[in-house]
VMD Tcl script that builds the backbone (N, CA, C; Angstrom):
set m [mol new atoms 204]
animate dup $m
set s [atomselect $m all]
$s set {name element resname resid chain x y z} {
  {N N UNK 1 A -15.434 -2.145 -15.902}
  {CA C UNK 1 A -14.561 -2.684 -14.879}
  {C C UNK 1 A -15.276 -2.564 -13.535}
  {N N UNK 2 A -15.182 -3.693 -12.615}
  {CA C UNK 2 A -16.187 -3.533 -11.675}
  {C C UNK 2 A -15.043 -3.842 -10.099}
  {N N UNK 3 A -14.322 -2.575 -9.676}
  {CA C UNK 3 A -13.620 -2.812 -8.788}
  {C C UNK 3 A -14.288 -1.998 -7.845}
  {N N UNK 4 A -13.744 -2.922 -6.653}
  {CA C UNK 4 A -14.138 -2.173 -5.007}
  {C C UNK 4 A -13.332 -1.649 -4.315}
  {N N UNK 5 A -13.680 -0.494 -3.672}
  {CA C UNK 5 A -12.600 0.176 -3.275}
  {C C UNK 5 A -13.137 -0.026 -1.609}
  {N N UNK 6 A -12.643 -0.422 -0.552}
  {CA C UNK 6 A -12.979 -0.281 0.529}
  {C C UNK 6 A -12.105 1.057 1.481}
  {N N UNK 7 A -12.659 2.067 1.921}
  {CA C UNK 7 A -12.065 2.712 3.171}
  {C C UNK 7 A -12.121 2.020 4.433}
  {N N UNK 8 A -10.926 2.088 4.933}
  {CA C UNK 8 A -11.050 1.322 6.340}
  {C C UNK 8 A -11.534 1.809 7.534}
  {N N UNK 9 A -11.279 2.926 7.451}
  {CA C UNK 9 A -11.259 3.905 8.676}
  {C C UNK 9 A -13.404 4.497 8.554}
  {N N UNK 10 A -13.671 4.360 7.271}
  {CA C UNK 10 A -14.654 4.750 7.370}
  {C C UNK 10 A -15.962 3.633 8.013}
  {N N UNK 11 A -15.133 2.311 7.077}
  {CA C UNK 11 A -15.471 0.946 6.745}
  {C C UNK 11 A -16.756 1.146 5.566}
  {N N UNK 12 A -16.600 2.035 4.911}
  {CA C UNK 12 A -17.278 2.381 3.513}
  {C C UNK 12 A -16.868 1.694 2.224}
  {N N UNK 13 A -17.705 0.818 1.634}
  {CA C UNK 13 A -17.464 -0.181 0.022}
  {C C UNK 13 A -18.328 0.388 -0.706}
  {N N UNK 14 A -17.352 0.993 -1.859}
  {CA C UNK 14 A -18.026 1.516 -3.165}
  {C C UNK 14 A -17.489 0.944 -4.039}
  {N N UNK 15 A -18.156 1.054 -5.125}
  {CA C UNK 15 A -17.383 0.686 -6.542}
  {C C UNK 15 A -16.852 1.597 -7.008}
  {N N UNK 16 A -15.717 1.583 -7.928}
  {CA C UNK 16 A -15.000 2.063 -8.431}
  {C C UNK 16 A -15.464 2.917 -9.538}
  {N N UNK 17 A -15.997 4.453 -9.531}
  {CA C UNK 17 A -16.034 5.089 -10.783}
  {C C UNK 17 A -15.477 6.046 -11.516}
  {N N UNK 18 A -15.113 5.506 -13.090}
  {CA C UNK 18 A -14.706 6.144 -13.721}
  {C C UNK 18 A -14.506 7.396 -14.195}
  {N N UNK 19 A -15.709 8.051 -13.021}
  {CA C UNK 19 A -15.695 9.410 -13.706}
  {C C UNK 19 A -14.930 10.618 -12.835}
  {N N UNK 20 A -14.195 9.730 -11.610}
  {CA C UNK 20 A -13.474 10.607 -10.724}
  {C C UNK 20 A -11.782 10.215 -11.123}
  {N N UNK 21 A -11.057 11.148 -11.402}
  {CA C UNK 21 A -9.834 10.750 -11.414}
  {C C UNK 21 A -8.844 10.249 -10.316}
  {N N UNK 22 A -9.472 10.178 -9.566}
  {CA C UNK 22 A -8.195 9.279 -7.949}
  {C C UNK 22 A -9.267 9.154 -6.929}
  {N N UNK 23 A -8.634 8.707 -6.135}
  {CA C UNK 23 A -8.715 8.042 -5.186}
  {C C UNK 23 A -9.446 9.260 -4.015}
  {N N UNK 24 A -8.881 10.204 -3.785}
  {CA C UNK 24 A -9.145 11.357 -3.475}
  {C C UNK 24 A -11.027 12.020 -3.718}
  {N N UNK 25 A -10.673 12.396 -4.619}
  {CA C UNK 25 A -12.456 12.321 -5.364}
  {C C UNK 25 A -13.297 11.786 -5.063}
  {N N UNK 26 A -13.214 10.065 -5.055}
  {CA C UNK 26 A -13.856 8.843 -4.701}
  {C C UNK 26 A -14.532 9.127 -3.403}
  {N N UNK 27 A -13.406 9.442 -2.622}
  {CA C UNK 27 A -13.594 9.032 -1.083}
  {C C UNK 27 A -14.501 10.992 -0.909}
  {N N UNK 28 A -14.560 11.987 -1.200}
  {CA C UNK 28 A -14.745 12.943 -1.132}
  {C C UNK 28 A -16.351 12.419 -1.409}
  {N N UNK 29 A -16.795 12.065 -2.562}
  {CA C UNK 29 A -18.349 11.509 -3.562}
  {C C UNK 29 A -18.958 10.624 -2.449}
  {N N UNK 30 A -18.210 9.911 -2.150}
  {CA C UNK 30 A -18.795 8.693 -0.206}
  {C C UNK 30 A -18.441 9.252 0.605}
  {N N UNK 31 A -18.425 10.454 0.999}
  {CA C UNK 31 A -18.486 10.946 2.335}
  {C C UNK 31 A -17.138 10.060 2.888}
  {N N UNK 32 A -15.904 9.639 2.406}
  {CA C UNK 32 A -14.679 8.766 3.199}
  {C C UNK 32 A -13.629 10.324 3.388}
  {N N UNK 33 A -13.944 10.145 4.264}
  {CA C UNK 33 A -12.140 11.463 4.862}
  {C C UNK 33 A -11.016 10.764 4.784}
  {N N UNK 34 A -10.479 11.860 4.074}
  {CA C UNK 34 A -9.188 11.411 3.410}
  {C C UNK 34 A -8.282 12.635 3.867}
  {N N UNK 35 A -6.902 13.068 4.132}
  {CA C UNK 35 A -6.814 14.385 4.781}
  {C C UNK 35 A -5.837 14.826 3.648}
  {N N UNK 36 A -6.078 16.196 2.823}
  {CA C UNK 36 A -5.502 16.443 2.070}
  {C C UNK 36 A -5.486 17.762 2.073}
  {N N UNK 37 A -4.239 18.409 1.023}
  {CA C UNK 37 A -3.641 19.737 1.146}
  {C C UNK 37 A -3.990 20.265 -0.201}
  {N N UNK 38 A -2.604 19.377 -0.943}
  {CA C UNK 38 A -2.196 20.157 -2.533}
  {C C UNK 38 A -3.378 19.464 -3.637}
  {N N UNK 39 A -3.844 18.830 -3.079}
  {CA C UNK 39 A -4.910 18.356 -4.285}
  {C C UNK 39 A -4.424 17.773 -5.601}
  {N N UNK 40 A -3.192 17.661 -5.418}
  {CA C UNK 40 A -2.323 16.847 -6.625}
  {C C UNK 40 A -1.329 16.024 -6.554}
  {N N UNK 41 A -0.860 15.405 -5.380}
  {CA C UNK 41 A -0.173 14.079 -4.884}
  {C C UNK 41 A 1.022 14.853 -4.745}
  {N N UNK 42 A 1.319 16.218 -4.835}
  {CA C UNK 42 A 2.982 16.600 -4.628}
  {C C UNK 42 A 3.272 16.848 -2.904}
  {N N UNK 43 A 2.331 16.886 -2.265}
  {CA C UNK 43 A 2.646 16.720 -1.340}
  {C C UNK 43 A 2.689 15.781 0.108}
  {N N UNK 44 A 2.230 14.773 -0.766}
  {CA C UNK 44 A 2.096 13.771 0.506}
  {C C UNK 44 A 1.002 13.606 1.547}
  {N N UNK 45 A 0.065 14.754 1.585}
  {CA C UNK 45 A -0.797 14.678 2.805}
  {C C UNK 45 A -1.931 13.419 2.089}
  {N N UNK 46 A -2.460 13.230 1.083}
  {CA C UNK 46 A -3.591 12.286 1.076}
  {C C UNK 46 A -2.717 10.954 1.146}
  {N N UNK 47 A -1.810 10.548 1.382}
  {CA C UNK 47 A -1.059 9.349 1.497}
  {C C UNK 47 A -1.912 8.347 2.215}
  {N N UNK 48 A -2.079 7.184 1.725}
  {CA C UNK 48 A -3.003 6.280 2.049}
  {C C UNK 48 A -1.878 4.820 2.335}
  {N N UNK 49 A -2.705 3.742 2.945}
  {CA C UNK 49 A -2.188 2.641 2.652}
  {C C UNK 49 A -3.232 1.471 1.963}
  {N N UNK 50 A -1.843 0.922 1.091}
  {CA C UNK 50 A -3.034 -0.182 0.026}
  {C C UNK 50 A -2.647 -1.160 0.935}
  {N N UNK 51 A -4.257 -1.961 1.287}
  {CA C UNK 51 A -4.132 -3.303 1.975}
  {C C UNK 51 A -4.648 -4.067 0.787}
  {N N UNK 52 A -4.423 -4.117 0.012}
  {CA C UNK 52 A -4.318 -5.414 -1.340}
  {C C UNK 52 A -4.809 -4.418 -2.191}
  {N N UNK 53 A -4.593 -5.403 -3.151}
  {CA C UNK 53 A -4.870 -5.418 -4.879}
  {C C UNK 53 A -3.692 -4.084 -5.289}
  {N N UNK 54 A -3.775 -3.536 -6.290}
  {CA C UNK 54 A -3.094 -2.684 -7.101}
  {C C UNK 54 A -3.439 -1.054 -7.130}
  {N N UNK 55 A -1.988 -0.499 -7.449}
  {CA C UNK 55 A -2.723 0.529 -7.484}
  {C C UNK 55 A -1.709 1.800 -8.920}
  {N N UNK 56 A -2.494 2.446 -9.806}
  {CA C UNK 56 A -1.556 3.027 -10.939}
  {C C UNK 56 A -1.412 4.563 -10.333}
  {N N UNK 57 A 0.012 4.789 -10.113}
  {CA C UNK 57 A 0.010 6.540 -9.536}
  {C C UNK 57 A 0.893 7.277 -10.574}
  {N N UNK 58 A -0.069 8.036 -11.169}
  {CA C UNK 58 A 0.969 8.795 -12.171}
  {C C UNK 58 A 1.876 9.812 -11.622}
  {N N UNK 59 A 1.294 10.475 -10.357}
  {CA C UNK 59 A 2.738 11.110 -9.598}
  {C C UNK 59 A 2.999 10.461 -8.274}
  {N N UNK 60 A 4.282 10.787 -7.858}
  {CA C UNK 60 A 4.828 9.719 -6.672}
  {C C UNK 60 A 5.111 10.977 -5.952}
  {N N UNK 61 A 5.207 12.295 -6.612}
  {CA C UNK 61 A 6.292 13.468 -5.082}
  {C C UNK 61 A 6.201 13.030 -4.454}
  {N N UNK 62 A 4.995 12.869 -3.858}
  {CA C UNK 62 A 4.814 13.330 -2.163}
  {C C UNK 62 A 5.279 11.948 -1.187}
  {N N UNK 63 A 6.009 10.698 -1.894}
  {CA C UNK 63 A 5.991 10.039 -1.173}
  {C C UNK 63 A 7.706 9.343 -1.457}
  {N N UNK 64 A 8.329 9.014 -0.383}
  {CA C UNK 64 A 9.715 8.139 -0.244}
  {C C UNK 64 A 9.332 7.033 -0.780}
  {N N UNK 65 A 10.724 6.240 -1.231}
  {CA C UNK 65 A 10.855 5.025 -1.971}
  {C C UNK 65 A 10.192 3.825 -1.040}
  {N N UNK 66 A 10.207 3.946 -0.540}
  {CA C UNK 66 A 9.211 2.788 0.389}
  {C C UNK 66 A 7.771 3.300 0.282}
  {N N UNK 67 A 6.871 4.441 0.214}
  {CA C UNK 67 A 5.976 5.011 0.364}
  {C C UNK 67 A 5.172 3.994 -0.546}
  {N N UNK 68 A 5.957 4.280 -1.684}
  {CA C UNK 68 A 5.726 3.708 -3.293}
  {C C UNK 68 A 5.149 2.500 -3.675}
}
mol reanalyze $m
mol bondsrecalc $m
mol representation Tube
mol addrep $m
């Protein structure tokens, strides 16, 4: 699967690899700051925004029904 993940803030384009489990990881492996706490989505601090395409979140805590 050959997806791109762009950071905005960094303006950093990588491809997408399989061997990091989120989004989090990714941006940690490219040097992209991401600001995070619990290291497991229950709390909301790595909360990002998707400017297109899709995205699969197996946990939602940290975020309100609009977050989502």
């Amino acid at each position: 699967m050959n997806l791109k993940v762009k950071f905005s803030k960094s303006g950093k384009v990588v491809n997408w690899d399989d061997s990091v489990d989120n989004l989090l990881e990714l941006a940690e492996e490219h040097d992209a700051t991401i600001e995070s706490d619990c290291r497991q989505g229950y709390c909301g601090t790595c909360k990002t925004r998707l400017v297109s395409g899709e995205v699969n979140m197996e946990i939602t805590d940290g975020l309100e029904d609009e977050g989502i």
